[in-house]
Short mmCIF file of the C-alpha atoms (twelve columns), coordinates in Angstrom:
data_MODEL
# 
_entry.id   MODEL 
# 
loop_
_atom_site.group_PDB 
_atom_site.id 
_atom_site.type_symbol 
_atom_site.label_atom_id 
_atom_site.label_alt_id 
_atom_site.label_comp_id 
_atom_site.label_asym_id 
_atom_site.label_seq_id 
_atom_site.Cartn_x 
_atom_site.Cartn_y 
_atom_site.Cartn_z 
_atom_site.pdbx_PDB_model_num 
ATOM 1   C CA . UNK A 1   60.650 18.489  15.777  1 
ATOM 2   C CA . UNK A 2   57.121 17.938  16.836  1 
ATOM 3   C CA . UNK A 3   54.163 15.932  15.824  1 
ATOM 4   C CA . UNK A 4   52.431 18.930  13.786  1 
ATOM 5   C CA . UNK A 5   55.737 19.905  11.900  1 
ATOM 6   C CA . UNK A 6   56.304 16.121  10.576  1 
ATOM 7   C CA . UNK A 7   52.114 16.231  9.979   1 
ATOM 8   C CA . UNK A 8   52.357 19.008  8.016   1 
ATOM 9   C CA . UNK A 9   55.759 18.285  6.001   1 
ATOM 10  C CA . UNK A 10  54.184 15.448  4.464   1 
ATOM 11  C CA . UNK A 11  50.487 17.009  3.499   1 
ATOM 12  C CA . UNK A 12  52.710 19.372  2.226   1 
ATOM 13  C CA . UNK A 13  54.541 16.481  0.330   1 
ATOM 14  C CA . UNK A 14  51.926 15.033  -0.987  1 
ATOM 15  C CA . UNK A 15  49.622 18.015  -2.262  1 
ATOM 16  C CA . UNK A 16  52.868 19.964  -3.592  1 
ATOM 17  C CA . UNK A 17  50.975 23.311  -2.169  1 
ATOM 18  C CA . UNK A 18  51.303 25.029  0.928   1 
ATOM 19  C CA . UNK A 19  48.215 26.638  -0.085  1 
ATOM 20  C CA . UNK A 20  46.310 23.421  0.005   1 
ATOM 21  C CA . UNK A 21  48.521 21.848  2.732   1 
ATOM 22  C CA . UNK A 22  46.768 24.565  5.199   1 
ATOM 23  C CA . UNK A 23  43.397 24.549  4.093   1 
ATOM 24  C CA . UNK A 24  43.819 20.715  4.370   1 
ATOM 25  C CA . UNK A 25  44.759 21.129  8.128   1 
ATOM 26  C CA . UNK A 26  42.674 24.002  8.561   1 
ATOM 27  C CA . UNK A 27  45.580 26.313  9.599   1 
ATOM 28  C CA . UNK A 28  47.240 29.695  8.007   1 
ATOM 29  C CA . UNK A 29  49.832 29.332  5.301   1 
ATOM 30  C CA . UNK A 30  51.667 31.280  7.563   1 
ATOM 31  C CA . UNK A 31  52.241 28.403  10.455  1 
ATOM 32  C CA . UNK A 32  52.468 25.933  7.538   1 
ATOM 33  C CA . UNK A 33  55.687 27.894  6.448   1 
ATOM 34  C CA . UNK A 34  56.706 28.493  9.811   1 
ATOM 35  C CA . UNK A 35  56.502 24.597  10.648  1 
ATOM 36  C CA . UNK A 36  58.320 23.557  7.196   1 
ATOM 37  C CA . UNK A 37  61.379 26.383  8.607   1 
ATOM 38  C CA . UNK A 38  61.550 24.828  12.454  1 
ATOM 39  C CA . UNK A 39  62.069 21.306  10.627  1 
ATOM 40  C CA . UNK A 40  64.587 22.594  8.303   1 
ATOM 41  C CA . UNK A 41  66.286 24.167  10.992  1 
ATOM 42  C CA . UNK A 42  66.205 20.403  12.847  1 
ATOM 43  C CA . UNK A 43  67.471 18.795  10.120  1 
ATOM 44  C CA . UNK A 44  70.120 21.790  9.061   1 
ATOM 45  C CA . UNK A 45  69.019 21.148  5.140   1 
ATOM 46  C CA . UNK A 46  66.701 22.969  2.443   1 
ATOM 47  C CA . UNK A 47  63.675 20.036  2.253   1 
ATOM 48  C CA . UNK A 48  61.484 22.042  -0.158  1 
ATOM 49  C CA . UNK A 49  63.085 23.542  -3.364  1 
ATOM 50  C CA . UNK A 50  60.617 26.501  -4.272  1 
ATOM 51  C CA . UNK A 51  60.412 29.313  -7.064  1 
ATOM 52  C CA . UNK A 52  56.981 31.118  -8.305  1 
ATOM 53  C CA . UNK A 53  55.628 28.247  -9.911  1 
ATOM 54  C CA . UNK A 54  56.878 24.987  -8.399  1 
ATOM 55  C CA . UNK A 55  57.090 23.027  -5.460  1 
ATOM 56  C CA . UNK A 56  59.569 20.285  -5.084  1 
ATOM 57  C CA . UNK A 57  60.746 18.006  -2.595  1 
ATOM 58  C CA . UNK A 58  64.533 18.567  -2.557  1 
ATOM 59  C CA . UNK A 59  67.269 15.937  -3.169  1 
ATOM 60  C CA . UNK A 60  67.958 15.496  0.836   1 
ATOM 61  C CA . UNK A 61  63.642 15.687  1.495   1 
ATOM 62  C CA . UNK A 62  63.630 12.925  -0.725  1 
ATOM 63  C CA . UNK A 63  65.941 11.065  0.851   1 
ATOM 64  C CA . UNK A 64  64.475 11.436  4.239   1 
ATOM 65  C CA . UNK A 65  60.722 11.519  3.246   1 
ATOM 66  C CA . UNK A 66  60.266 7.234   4.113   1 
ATOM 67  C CA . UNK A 67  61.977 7.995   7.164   1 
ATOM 68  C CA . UNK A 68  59.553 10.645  8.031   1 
ATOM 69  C CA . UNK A 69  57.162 8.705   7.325   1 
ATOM 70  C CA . UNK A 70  57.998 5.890   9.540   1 
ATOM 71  C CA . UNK A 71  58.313 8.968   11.928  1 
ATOM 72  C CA . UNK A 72  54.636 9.329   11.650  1 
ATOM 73  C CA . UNK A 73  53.011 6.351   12.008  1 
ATOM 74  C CA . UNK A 74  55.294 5.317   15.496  1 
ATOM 75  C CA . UNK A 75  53.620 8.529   16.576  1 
ATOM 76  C CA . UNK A 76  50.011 7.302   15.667  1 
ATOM 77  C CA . UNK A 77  50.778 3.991   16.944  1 
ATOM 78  C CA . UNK A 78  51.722 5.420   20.020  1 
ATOM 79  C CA . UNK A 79  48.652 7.811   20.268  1 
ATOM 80  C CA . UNK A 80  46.453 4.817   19.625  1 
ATOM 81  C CA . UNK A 81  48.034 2.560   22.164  1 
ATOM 82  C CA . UNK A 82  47.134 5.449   24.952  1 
ATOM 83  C CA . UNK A 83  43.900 5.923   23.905  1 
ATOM 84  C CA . UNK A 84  42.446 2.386   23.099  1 
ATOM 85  C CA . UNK A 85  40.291 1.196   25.725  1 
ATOM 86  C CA . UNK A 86  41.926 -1.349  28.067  1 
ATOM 87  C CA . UNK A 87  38.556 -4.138  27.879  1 
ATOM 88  C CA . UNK A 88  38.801 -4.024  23.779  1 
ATOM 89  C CA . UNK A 89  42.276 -6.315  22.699  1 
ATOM 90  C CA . UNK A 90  43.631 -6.006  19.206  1 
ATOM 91  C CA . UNK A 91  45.822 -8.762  17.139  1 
ATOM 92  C CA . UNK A 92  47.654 -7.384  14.042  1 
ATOM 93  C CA . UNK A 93  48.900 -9.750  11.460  1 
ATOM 94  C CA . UNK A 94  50.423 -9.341  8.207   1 
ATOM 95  C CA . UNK A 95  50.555 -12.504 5.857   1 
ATOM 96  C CA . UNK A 96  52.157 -12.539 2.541   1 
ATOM 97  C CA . UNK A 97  50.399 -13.057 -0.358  1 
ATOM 98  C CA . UNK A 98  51.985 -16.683 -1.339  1 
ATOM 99  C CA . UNK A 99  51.518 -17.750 2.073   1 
ATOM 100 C CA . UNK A 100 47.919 -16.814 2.061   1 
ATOM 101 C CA . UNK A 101 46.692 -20.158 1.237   1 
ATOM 102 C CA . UNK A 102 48.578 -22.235 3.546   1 
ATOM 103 C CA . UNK A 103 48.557 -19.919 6.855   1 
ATOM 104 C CA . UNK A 104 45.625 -21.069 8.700   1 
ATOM 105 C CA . UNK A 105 43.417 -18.152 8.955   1 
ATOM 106 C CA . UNK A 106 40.222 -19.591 9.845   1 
ATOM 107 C CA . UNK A 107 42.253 -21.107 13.106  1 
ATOM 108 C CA . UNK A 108 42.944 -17.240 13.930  1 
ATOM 109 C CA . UNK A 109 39.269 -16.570 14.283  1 
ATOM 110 C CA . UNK A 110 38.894 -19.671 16.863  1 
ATOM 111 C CA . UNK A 111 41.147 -17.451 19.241  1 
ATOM 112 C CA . UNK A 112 37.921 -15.045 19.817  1 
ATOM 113 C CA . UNK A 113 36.591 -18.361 22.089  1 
ATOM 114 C CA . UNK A 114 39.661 -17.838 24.134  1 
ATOM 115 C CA . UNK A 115 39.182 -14.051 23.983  1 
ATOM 116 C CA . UNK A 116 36.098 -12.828 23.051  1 
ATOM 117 C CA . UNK A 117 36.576 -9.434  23.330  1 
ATOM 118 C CA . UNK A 118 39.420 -9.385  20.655  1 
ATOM 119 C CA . UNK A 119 39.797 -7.333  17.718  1 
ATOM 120 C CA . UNK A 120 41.765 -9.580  14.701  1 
ATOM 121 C CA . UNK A 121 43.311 -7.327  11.769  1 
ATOM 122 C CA . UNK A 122 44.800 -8.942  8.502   1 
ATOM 123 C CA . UNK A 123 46.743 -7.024  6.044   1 
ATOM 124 C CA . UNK A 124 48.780 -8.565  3.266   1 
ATOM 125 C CA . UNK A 125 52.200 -7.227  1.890   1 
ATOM 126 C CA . UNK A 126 55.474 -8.048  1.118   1 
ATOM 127 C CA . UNK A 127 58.011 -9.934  3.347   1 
ATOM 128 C CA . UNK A 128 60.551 -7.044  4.129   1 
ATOM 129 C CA . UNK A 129 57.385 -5.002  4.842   1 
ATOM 130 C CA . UNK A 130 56.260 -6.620  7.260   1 
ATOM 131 C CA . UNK A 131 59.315 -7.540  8.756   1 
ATOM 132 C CA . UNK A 132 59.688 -3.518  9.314   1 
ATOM 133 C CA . UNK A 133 56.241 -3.118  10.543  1 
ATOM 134 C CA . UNK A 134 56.923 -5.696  13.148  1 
ATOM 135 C CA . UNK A 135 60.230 -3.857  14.277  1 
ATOM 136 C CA . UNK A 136 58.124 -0.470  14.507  1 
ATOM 137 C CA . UNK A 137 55.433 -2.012  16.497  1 
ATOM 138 C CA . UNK A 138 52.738 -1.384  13.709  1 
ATOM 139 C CA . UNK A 139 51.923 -5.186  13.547  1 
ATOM 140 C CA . UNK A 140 52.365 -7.652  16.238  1 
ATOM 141 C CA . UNK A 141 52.846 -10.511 14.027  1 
ATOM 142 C CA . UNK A 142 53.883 -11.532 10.869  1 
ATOM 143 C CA . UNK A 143 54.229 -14.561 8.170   1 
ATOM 144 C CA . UNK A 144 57.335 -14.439 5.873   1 
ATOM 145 C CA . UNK A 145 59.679 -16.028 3.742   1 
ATOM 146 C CA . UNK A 146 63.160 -16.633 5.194   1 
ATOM 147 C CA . UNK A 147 64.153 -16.845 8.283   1 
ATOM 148 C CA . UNK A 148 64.691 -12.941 9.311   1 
ATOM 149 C CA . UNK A 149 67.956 -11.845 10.907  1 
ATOM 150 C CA . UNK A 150 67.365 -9.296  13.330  1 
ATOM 151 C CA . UNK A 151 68.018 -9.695  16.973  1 
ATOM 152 C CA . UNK A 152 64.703 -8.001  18.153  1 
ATOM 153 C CA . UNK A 153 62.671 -10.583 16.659  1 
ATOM 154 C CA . UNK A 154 61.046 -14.525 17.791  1 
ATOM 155 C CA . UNK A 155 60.543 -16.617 14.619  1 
ATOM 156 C CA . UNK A 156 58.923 -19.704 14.448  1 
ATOM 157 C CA . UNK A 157 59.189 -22.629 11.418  1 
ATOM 158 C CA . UNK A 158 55.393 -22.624 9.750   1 
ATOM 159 C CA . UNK A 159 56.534 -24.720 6.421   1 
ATOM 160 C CA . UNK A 160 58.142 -24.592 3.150   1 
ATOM 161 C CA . UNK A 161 56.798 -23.994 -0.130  1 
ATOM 162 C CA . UNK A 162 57.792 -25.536 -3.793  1 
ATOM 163 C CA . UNK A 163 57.806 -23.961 -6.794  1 
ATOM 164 C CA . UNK A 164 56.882 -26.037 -9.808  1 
ATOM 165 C CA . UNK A 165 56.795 -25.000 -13.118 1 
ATOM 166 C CA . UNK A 166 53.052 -24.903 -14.283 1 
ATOM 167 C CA . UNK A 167 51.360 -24.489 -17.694 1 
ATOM 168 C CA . UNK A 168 48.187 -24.258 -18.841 1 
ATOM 169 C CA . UNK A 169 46.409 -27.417 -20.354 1 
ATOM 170 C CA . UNK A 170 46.345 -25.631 -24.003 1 
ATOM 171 C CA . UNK A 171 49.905 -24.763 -24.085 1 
ATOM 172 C CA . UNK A 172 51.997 -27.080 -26.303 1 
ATOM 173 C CA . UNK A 173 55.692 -28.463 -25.199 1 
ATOM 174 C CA . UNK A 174 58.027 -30.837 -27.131 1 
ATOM 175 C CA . UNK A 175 60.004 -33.559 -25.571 1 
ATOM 176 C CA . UNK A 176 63.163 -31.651 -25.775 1 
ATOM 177 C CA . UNK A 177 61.329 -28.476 -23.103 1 
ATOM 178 C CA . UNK A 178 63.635 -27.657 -20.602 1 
ATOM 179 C CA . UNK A 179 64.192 -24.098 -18.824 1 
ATOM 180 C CA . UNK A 180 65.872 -22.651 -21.612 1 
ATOM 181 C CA . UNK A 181 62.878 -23.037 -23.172 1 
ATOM 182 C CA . UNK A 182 60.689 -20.572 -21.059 1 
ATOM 183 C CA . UNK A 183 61.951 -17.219 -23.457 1 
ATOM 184 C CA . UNK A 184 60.510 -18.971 -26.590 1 
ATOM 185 C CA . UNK A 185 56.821 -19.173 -24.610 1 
ATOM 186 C CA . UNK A 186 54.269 -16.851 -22.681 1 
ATOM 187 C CA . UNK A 187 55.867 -17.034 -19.569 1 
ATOM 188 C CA . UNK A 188 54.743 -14.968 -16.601 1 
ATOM 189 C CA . UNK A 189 56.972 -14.462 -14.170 1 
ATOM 190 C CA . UNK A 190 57.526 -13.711 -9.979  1 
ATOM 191 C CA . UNK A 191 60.254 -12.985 -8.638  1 
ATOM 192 C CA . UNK A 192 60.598 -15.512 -5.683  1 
ATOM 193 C CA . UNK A 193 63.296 -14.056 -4.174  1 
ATOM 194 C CA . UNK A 194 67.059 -14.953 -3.364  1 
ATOM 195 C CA . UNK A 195 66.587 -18.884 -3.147  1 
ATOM 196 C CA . UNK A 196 64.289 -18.928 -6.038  1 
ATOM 197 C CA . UNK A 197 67.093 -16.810 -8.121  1 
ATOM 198 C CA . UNK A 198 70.027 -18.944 -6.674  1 
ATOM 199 C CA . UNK A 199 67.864 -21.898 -8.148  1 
ATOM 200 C CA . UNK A 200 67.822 -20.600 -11.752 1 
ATOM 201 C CA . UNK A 201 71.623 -19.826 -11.941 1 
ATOM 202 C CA . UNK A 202 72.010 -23.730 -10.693 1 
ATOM 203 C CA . UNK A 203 70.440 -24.745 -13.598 1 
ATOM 204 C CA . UNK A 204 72.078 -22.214 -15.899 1 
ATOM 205 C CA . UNK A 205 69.456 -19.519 -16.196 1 
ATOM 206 C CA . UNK A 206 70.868 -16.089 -14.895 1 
ATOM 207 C CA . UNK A 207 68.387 -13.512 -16.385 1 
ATOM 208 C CA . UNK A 208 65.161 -15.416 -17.444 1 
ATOM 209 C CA . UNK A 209 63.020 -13.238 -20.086 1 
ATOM 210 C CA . UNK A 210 59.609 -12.468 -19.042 1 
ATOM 211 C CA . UNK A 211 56.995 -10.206 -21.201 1 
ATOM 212 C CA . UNK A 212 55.170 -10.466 -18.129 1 
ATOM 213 C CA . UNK A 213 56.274 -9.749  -14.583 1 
ATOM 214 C CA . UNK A 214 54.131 -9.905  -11.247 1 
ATOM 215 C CA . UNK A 215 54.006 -9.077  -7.262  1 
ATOM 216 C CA . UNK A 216 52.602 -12.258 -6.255  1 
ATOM 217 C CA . UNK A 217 51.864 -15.779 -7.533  1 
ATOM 218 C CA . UNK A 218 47.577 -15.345 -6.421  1 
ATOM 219 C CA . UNK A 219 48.155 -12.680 -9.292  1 
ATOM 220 C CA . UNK A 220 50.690 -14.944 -11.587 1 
ATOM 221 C CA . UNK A 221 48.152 -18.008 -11.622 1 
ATOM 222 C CA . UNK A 222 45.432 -15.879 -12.714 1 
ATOM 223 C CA . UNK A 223 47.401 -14.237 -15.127 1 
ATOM 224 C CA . UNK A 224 48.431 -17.752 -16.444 1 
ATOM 225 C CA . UNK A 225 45.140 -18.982 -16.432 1 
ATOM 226 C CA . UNK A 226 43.484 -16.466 -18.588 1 
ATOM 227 C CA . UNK A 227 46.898 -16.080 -21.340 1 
ATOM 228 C CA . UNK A 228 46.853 -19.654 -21.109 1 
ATOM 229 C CA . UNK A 229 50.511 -19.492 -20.713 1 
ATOM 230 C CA . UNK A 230 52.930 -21.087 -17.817 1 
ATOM 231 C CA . UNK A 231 55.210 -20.497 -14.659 1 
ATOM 232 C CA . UNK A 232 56.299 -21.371 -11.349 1 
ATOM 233 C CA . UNK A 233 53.935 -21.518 -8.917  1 
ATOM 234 C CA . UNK A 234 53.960 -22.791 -5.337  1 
ATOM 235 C CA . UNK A 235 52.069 -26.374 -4.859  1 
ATOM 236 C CA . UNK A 236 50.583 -25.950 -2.609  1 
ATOM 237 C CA . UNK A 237 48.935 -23.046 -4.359  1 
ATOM 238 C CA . UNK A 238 47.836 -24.924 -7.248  1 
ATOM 239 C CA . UNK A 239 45.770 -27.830 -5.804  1 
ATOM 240 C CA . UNK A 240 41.981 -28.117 -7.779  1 
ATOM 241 C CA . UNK A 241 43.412 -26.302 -10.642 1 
ATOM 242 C CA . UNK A 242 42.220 -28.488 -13.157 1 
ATOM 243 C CA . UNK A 243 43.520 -26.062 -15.520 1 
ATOM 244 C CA . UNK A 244 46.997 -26.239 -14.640 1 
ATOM 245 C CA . UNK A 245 49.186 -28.878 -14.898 1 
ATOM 246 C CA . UNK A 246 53.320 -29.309 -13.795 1 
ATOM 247 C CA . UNK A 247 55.650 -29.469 -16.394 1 
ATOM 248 C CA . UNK A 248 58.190 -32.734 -15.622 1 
ATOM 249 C CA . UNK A 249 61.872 -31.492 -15.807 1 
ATOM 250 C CA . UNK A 250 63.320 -34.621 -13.642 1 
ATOM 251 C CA . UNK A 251 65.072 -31.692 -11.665 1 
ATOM 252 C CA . UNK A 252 64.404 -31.114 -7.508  1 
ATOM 253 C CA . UNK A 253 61.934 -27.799 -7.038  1 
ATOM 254 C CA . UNK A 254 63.361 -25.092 -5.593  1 
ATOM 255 C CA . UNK A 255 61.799 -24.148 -1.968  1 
ATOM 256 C CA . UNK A 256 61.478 -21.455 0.426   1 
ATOM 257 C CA . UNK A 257 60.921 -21.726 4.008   1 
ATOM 258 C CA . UNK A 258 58.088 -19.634 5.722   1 
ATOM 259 C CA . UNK A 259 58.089 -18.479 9.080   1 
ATOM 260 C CA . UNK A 260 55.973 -16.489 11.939  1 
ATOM 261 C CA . UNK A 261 57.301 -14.104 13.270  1 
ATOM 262 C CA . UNK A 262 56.802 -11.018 16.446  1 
ATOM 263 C CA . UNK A 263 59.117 -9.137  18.637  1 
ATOM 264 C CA . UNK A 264 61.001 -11.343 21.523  1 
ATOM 265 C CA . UNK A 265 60.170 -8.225  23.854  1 
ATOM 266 C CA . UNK A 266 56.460 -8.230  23.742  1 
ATOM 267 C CA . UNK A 267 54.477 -7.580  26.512  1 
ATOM 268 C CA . UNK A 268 53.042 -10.788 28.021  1 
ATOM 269 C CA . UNK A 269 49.633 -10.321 27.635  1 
ATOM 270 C CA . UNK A 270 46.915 -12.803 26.904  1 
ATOM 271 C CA . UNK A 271 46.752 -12.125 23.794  1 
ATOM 272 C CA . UNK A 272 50.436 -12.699 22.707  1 
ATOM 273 C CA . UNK A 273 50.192 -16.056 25.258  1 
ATOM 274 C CA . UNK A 274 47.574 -17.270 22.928  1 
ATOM 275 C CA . UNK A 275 48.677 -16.705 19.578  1 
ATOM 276 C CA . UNK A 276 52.508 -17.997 20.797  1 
ATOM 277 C CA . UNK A 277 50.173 -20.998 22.073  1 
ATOM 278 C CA . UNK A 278 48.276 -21.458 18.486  1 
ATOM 279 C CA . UNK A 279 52.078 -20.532 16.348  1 
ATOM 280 C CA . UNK A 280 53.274 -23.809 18.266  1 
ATOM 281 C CA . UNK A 281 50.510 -25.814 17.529  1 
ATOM 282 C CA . UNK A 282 49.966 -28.066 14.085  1 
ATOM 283 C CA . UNK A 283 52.237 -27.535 11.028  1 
ATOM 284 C CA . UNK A 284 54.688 -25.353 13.496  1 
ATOM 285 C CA . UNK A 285 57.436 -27.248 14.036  1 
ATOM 286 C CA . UNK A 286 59.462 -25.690 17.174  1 
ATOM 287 C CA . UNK A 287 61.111 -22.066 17.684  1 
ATOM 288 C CA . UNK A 288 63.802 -21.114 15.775  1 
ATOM 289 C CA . UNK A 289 65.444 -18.017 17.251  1 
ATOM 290 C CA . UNK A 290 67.703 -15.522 15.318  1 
ATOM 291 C CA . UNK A 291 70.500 -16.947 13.156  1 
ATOM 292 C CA . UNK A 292 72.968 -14.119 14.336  1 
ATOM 293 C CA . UNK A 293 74.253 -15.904 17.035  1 
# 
């Protein structure tokens, strides 16, 4: 298997034409069917299912389309690391949404007076995401929630976050609220992950009815804002919201910690010296390294 043949497999994936998939990559149909056949013969399975009309990714070319596509962007990575010019540095982070507001971005840019030559890119997705992009080598480093477990990667402690239950000023609750309560009002909900839904069954909620049901909680507080309705919500997200206040259910928050996080094996450039030098600075409180051992 070659560059061109995983290149073409998924133009051909995503336009559902071999037809298109070669005037897309300006080739003949002919080498597009000959690449799909030399891949198919690599993997020993049918990817495409075909008949006069219809063009399908068969049951075992679904199942290894992601990993193709991982395939694919370790070889771009790779072709841009070999061609980017050795006096131009790049820094690649990827910051959840939640976290947004308390990871110190505007420190990030004060590393261009250390390096002024250095290209900073920010992205945003979710934690396993970027946990996988750091593995691959697509992003150098990344800020998630819990403490990942893989041997290949450095973490360090950033914080923790709180969720509070939040409603809107105009929404109405009787003395006798408690979580129960949430399916009887407009409740948006995020799913905070395993801590957040170990929390809920503590208190006796296992499946909590939402009509409503979001990515991120930037998203959830608008959302609550503007339905005038409630939900949890980090803090430290919520500060100068005059339009949001917590709902008091004389029970601890739940929490999650946050963490940066990069390969251990990176190479020791100035770059990664500096950022390891700004991760261990303020709110970072000391290296935690992988909870395997």
């Amino acid at each position: 298997m070659d560059y061109d043949q995983l290149k073409t497999f998924l133009v051909v994936t995503e336009l559902n034409s071999f037809t298109k998939a070669a005037a897309f990559l300006h080739i003949t149909q002919s080498t597009v069917t000959s690449r799909i056949a030399k891949l198919e013969e690599f993997y020993g399975v049918r990817l495409f299912d075909r008949n006069n009309r219809d063009l399908r990714l068969s049951a075992k070319g679904l199942e290894l389309l992601p990993f193709m596509q991982q395939q694919l962007n370790l070889y771009e990575k790779t072709k841009q690391i070999a061609t980017t010019h050795t006096h131009s540095q790049e820094l690649k982070i990827a910051v959840t949404q939640s976290t947004w507001n308390s990871f110190p971005v505007r420190r990030v840019f004060s590393l261009h007076e250390k390096i002024p030559n250095l290209h900073v890119q920010i992205t945003t997705d979710h934690s396993p995401a970027i946990i996988q992009h750091v593995l691959d080598g697509r992003i150098d480093y990344g800020i998630v929630f819990n403490l990942p477990r893989a041997k290949a990667i450095r973490a360090w402690h950033l914080g923790r976050h709180h969720y509070a239950l939040y409603r809107h000023t105009e929404v109405d609750i009787g003395a006798d609220f408690d979580l129960a309560s949430l399916q009887n009002e407009r409740y948006i909900k995020v799913s905070w992950g395993i801590p957040f839904q170990k929390w809920l069954e503590k208190h006796g909620i296992q499946h909590q009815k939402s009509p409503v049901e979001v990515s991120h909680g930037n998203l959830a507080k608008q959302i609550i804002i503007e339905q005038k309705g409630m939900g949890f919500l980090p803090q430290e997200s919520v500060v100068n919201e005059p339009s949001l206040v917590e709902v008091p259910l004389g029970v601890e928050w739940a929490y999650q910690d946050y963490y940066a996080i990069c390969l251990k094996n990176h190479p020791e450039t100035t770059v990664y010296q500096t950022m390891n030098h700004f991760l261990n600075e303020g709110k970072v409180r000391g290296e935690i390294e992988s909870m395997n051992h």
